[in-house]
C-alpha positions as CSV (number, residue, x, y, z in Angstrom):
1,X,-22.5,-47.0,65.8
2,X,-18.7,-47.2,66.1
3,X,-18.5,-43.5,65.4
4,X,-19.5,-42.5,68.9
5,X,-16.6,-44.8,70.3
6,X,-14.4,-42.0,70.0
7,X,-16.5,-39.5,71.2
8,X,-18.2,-41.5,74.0
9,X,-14.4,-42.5,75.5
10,X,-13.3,-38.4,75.1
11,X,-16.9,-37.8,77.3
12,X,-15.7,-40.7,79.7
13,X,-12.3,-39.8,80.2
14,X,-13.1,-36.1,81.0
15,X,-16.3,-36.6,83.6
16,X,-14.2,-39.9,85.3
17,X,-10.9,-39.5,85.6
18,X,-10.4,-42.9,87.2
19,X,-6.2,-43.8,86.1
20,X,-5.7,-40.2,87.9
21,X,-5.6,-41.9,91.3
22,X,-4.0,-44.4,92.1
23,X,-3.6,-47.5,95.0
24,X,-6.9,-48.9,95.9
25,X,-10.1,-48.2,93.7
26,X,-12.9,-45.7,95.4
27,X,-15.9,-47.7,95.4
28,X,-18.1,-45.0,95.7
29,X,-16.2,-43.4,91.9
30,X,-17.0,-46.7,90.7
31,X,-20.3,-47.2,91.7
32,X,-21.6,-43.7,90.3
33,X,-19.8,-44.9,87.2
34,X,-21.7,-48.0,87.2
35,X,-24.9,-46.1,87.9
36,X,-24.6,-43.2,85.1
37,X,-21.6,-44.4,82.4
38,X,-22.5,-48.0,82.5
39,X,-26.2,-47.4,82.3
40,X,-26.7,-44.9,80.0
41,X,-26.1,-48.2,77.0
42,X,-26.9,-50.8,79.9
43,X,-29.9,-49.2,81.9
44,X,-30.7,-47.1,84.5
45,X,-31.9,-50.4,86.6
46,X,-29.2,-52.7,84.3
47,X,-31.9,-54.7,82.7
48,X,-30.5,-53.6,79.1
49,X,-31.0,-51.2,76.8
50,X,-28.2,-50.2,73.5
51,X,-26.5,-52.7,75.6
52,X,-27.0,-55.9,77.2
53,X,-28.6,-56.8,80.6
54,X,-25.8,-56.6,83.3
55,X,-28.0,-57.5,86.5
56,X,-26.0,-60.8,88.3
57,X,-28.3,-63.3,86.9
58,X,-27.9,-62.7,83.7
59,X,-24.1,-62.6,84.1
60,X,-23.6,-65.5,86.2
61,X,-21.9,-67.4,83.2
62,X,-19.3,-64.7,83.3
63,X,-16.6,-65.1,86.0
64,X,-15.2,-61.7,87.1
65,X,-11.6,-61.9,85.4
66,X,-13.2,-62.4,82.4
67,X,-15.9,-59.6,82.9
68,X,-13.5,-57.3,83.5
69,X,-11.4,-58.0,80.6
70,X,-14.6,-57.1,78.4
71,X,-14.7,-53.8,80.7
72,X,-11.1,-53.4,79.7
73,X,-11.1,-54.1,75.9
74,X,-14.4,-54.0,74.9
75,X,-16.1,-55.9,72.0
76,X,-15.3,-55.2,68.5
77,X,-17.8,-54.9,66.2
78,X,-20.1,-53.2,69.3
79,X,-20.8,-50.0,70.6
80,X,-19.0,-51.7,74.1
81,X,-15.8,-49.1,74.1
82,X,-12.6,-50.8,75.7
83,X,-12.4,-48.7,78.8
84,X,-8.8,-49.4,79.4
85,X,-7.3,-46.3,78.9
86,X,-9.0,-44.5,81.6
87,X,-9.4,-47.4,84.2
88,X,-6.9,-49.3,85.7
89,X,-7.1,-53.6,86.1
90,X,-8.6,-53.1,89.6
91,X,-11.1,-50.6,89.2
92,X,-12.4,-52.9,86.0
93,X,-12.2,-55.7,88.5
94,X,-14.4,-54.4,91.3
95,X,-16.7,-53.2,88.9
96,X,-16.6,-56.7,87.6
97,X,-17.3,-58.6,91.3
98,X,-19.8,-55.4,92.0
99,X,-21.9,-56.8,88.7
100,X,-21.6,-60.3,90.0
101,X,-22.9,-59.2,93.5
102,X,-25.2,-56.8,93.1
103,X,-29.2,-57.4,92.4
């Protein structure tokens, strides 16, 4: 389904401004976005879905630098978008330990 890449990123970038503020990342932004962008592919509940499971356990082969790089730039050849041009290195990084931490 690359075709909705485009489409999906244009929805994203106008419901969650994230680059528009900048300093520290607002965890409750990124938590809703978590919630609602993340798991409309990943899951209401995270278990999976269009994409894969993103509950802690099943990421705890990921370490959170490299987590947020896929946040960042995606994967080819998936319907994961890179979400780099509307969030910023930190924001992908706290989303990144949130995933790690959170049941």
């Amino acid at each position: 389904m690359p075709e909705l890449r485009p489409a999906l990123l244009l929805a994203c970038a106008l419901a969650a401004p994230l680059r528009a503020a900048e300093g520290e990342p607002d965890p409750m932004q990124l938590e809703r976005l978590v919630l609602q962008d993340c798991g409309s592919c990943h899951g209401l509940t995270r278990k999976g879905g269009l994409g894969s499971d993103l509950r802690a356990e099943s990421l705890a082969h990921w370490d959170a630098d490299g987590l947020a790089r896929v946040i960042l730039d995606g994967i080819p050849g998936t319907p994961m978008p890179p979400w780099r041009p509307i969030m910023t290195d930190a924001e992908a990084r706290w989303i990144a330990d949130y995933l790690l931490k959170t049941e």
